[in-house]
N, CA, C and O atoms as CSV, one atom per row, in Angstrom:
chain,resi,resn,atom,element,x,y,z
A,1,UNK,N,N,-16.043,-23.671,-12.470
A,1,UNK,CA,C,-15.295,-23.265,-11.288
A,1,UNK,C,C,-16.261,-22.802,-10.193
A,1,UNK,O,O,-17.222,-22.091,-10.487
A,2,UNK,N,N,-15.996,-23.238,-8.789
A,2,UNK,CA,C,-17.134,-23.103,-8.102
A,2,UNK,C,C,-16.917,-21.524,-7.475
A,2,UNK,O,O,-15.766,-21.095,-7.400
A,3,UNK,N,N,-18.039,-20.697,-7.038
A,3,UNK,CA,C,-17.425,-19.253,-6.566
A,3,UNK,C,C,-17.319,-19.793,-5.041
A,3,UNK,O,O,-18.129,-20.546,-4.500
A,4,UNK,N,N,-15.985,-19.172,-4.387
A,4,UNK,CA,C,-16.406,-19.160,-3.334
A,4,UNK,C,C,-17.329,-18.404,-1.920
A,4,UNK,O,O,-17.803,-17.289,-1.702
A,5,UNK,N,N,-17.286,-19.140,-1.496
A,5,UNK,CA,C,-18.808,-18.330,-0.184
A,5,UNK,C,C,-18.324,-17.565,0.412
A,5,UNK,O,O,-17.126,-17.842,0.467
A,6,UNK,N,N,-18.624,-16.351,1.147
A,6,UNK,CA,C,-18.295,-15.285,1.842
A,6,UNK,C,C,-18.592,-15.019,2.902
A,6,UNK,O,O,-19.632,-14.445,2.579
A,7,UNK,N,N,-18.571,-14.905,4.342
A,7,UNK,CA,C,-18.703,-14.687,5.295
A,7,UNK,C,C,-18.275,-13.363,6.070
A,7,UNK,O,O,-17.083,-13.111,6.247
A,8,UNK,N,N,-19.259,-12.555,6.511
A,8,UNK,CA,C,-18.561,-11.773,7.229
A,8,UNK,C,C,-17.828,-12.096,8.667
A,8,UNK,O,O,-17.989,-13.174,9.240
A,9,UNK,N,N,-17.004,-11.032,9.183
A,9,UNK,CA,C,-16.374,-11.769,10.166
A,9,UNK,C,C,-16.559,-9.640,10.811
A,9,UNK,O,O,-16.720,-8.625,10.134
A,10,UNK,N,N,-16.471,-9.769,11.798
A,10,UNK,CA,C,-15.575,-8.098,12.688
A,10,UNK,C,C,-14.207,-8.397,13.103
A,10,UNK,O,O,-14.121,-9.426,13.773
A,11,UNK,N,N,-13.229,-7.838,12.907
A,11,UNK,CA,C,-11.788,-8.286,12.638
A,11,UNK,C,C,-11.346,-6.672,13.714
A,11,UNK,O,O,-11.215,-5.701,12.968
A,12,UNK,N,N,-11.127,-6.325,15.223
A,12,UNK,CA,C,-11.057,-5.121,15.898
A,12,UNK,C,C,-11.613,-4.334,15.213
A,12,UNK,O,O,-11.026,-3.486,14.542
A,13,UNK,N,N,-13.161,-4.523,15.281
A,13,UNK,CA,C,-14.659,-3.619,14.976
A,13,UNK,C,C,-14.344,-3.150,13.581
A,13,UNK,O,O,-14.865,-2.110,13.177
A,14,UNK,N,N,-13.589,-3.792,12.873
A,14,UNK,CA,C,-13.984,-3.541,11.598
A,14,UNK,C,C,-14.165,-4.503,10.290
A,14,UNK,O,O,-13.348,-5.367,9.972
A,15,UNK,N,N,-15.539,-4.171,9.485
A,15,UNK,CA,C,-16.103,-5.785,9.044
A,15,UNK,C,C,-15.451,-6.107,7.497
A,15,UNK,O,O,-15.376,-5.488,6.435
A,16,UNK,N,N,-14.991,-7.555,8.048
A,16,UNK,CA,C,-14.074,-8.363,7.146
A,16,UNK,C,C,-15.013,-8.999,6.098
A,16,UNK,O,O,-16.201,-8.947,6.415
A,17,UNK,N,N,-14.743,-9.568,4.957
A,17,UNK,CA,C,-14.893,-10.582,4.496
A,17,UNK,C,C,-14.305,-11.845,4.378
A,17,UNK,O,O,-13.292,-11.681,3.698
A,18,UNK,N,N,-14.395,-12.768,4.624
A,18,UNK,CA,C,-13.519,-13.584,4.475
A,18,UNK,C,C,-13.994,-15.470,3.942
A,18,UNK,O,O,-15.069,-15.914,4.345
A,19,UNK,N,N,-13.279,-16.159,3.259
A,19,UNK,CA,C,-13.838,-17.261,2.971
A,19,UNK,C,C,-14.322,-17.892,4.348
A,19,UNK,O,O,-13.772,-18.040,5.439
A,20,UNK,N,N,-15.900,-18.280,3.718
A,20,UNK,CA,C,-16.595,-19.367,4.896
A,20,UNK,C,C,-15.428,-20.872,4.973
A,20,UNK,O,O,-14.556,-21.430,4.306
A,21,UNK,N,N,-15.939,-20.950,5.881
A,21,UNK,CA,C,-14.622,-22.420,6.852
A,21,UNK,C,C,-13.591,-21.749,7.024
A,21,UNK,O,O,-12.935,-22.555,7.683
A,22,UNK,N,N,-12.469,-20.177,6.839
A,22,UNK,CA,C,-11.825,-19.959,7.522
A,22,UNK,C,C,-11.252,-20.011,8.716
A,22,UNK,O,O,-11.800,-19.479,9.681
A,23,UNK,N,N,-10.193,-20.591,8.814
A,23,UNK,CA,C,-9.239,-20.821,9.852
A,23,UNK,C,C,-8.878,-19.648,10.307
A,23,UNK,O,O,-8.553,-18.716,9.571
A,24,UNK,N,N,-8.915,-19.587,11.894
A,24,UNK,CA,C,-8.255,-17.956,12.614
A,24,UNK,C,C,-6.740,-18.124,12.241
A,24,UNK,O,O,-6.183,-17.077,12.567
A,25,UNK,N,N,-6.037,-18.811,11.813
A,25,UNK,CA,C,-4.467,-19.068,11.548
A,25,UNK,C,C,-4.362,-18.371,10.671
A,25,UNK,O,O,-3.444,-17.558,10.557
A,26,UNK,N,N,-5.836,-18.635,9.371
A,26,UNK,CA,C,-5.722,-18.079,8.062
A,26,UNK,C,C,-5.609,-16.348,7.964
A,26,UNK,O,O,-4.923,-15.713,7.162
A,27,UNK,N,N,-6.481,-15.821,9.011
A,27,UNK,CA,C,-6.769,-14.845,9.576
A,27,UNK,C,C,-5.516,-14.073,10.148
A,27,UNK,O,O,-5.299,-12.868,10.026
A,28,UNK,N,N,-4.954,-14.744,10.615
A,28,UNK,CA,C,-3.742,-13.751,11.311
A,28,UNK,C,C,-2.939,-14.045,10.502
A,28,UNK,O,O,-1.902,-13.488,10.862
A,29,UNK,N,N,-2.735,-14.670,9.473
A,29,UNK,CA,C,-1.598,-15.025,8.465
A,29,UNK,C,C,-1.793,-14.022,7.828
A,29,UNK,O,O,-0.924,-13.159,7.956
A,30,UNK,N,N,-2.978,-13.703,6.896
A,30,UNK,CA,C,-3.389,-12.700,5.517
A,30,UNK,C,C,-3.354,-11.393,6.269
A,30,UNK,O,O,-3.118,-10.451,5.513
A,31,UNK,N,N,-3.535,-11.022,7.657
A,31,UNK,CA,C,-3.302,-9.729,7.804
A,31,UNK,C,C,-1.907,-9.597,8.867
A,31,UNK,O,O,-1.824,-8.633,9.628
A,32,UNK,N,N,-0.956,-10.552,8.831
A,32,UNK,CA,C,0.341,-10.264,8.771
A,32,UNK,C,C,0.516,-9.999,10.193
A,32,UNK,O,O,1.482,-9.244,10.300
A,33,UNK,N,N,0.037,-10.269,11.297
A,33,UNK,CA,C,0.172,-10.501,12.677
A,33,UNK,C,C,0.720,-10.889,13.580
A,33,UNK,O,O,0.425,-12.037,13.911
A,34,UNK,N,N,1.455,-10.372,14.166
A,34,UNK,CA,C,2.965,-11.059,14.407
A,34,UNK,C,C,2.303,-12.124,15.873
A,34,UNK,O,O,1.999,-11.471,16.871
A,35,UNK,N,N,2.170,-13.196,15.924
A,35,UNK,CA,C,1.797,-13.755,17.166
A,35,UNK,C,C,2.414,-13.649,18.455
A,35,UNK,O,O,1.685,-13.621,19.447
A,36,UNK,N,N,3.525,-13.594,18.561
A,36,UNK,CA,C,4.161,-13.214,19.197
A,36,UNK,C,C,4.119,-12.612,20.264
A,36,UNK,O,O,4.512,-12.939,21.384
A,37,UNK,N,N,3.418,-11.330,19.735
A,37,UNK,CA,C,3.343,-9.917,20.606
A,37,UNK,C,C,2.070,-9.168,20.757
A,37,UNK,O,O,1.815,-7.975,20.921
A,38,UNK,N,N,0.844,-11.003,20.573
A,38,UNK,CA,C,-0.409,-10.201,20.517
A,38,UNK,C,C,-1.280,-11.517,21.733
A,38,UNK,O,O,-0.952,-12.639,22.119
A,39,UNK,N,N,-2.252,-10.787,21.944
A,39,UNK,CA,C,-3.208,-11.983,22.457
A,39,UNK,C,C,-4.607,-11.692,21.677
A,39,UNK,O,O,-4.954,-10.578,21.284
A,40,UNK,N,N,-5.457,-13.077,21.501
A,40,UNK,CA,C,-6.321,-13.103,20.403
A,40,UNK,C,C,-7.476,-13.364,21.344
A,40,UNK,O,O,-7.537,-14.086,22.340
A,41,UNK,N,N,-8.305,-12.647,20.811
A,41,UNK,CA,C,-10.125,-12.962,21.215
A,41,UNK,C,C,-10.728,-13.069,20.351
A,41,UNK,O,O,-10.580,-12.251,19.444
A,42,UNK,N,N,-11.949,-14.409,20.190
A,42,UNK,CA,C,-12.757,-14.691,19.412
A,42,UNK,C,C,-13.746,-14.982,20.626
A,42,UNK,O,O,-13.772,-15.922,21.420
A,43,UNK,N,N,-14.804,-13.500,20.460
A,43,UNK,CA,C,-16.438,-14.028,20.553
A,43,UNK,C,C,-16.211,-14.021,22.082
A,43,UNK,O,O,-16.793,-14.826,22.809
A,44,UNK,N,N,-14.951,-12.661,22.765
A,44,UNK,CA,C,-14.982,-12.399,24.064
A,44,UNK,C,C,-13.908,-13.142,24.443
A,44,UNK,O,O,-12.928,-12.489,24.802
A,45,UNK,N,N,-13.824,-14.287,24.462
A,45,UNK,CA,C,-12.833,-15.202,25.103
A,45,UNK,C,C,-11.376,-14.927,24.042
A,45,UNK,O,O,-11.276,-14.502,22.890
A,46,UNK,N,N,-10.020,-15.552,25.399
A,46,UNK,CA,C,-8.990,-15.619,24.767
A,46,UNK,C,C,-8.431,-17.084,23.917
A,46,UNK,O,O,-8.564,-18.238,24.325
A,47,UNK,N,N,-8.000,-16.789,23.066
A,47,UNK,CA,C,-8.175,-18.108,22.297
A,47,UNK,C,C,-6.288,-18.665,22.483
A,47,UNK,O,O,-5.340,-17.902,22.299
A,48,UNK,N,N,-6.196,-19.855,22.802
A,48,UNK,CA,C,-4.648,-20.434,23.226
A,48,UNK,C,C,-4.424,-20.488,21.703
A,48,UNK,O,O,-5.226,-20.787,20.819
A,49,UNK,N,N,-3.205,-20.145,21.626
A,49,UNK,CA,C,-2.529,-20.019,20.233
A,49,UNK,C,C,-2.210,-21.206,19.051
A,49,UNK,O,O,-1.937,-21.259,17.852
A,50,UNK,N,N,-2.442,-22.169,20.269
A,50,UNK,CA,C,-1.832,-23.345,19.586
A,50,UNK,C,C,-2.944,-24.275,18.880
A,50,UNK,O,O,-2.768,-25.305,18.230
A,51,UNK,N,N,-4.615,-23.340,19.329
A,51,UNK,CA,C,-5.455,-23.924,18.544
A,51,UNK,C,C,-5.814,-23.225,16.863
A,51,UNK,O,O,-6.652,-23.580,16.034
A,52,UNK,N,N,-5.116,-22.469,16.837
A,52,UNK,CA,C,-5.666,-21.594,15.661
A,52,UNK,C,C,-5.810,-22.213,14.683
A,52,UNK,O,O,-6.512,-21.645,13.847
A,53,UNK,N,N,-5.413,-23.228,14.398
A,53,UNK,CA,C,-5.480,-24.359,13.291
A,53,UNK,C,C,-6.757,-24.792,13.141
A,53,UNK,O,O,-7.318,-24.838,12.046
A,54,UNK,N,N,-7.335,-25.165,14.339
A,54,UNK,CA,C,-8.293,-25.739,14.700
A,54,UNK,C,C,-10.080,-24.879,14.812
A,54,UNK,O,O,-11.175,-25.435,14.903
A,55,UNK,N,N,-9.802,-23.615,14.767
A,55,UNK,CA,C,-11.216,-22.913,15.013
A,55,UNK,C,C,-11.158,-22.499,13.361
A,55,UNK,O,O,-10.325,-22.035,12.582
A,56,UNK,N,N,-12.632,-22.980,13.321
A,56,UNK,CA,C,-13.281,-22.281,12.080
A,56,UNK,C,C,-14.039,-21.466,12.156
A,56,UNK,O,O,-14.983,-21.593,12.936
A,57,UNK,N,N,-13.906,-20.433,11.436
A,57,UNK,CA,C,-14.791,-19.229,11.728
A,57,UNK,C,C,-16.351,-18.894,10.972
A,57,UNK,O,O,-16.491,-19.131,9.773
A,58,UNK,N,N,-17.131,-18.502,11.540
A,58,UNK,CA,C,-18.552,-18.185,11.531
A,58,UNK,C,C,-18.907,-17.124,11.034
A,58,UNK,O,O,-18.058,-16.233,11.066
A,59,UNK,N,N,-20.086,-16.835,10.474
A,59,UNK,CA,C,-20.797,-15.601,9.836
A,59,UNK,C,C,-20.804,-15.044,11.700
A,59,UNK,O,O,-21.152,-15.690,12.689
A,60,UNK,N,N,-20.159,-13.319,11.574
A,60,UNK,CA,C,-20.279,-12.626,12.706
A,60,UNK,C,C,-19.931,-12.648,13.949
A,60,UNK,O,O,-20.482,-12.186,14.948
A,61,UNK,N,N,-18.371,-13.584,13.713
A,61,UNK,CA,C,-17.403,-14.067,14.859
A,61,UNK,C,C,-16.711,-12.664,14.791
A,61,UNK,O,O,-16.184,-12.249,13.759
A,62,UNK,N,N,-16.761,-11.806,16.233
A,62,UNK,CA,C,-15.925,-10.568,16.580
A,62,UNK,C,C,-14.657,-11.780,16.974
A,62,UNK,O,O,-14.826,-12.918,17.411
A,63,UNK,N,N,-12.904,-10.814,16.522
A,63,UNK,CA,C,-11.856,-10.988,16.561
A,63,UNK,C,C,-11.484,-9.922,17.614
A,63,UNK,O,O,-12.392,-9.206,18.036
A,64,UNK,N,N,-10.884,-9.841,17.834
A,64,UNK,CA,C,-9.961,-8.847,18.935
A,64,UNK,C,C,-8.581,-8.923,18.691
A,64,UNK,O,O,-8.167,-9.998,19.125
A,65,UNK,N,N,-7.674,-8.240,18.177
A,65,UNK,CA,C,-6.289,-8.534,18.395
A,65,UNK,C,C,-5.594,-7.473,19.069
A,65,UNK,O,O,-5.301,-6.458,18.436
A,66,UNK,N,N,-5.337,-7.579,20.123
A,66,UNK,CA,C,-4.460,-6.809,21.345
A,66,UNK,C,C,-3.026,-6.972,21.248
A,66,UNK,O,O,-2.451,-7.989,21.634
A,67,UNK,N,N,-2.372,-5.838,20.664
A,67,UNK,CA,C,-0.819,-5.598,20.851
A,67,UNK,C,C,-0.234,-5.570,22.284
A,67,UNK,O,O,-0.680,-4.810,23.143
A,68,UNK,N,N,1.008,-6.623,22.550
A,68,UNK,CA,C,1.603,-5.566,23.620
A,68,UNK,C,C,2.261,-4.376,23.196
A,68,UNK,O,O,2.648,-4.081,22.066
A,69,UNK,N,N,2.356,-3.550,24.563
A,69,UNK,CA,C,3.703,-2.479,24.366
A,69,UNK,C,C,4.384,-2.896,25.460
A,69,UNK,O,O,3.867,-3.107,26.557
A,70,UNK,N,N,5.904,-3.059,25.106
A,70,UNK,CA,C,6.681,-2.299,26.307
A,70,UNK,C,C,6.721,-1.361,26.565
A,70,UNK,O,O,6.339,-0.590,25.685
A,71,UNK,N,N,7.279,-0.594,28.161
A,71,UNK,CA,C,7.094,0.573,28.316
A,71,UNK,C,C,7.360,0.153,29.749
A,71,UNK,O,O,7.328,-0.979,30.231
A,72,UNK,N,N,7.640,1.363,30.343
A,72,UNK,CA,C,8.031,1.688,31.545
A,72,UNK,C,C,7.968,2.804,32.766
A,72,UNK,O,O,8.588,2.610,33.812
């Protein structure tokens, strides 16, 4: 059985592990993220939602996940 590889990742400044070739989809899936009501940064920039499928993540890719609030 092969082990798998480990990568760190910073997930809002705090350091993840996570399988190397991780998907950011995979990422906001396992920590339960409602998309919805967030906007995502990888590595400074905002990332369009509809690619998350598509980015694989790197040894020491900073995440950002920004809640809205309503409020008034």
């Amino acid at each position: 059985m092969k082990k798998k590889i480990k990568i760190k990742i910073k997930l809002n400044g705090k350091t993840k592990n996570v399988d190397k070739n991780s998907k950011l989809s995979n990422i906001i899936k396992n920590f339960k993220i409602p998309l919805k009501k967030v906007a995502i940064e990888l590595n400074e920039e905002i990332v369009d939602k509809k690619k998350l499928n598509k980015i694989s993540l790197k040894t020491n890719d900073k995440i950002e996940i920004v809640h809205f609030i309503g409020g008034g």
